[in-house]
N, C-alpha and C positions, 0 to 999 in steps of 0.2 A: 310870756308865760300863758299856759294855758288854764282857763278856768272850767270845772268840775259840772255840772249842774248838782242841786244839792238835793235832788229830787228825787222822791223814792219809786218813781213810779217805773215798773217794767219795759224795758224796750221790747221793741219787737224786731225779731231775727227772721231773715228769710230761712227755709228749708231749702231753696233749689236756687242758684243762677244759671240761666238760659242763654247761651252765645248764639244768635244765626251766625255760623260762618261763612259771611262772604262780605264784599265793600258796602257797608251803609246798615248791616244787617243790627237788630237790636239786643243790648243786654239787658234781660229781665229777670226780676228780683223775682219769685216765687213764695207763697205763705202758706204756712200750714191750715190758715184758714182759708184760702181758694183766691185771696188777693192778688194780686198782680201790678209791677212797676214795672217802665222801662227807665232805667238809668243813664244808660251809654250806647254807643255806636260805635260800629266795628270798623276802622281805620287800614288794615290789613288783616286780610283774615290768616287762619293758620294754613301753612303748606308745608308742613314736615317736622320734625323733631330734631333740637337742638343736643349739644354734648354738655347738660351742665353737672358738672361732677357731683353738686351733692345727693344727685337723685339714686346716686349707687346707693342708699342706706336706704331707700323709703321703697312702699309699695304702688304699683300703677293705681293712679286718680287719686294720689294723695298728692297736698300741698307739698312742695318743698323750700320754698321763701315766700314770704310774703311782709314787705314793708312799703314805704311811699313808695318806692320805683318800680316794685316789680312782682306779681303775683305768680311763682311757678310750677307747673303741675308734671307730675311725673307720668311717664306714658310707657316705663320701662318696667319688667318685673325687678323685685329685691335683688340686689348682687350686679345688676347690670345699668347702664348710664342712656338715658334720654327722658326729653319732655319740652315744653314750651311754655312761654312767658305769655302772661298780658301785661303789658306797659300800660300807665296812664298816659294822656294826650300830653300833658306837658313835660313830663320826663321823653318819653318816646319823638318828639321836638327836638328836644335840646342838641346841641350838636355835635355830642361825641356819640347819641343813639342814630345818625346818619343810615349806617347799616340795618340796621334795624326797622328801619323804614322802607329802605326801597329792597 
């Protein structure tokens, strides 16, 4: 079970995440106050656009999934099918995401 914190106090949200796309490149969190994180590193970078069907209902640079496994951005306009995933490291591991990897 997870626990809650009971705390009232405001998180803070990034405005922007920053991918370098290439091997080793950084992910960084962006703040509307001029702050700056690197969270992650780039493991494969992107080199094309996948068929994932639910992107036929959304608009380009919007999310189309986002849960533990897999964050997917649409890269297609409304009516038409493509986009790409970021996999976390551990999911993107595992060994039915094989493909995905190399």
């Amino acid at each position: 079970m997870c626990s809650r914190s009971s705390s009232s106090a405001r998180k803070k949200y990034p405005s922007e995440i920053e991918f370098e796309n290439r091997f080793g490149g950084f992910v960084t969190l962006k703040y509307p106050n001029g702050e700056s994180k690197v969270v992650a590193q780039v493991l494969k970078p992107v080199e094309g656009v996948g068929r994932f069907g639910g992107s036929l209902y959304g608009n380009t640079g919007r999310i189309r999934a986002n849960h533990t496994g897999v964050i997917c951005i649409i890269t297609s306009p409304h009516g038409q099918v493509g986009g790409f995933q970021i996999l976390p490291d551990n999911h993107g591991m595992s060994p039915e995401m094989f493909n995905a990897r190399c």
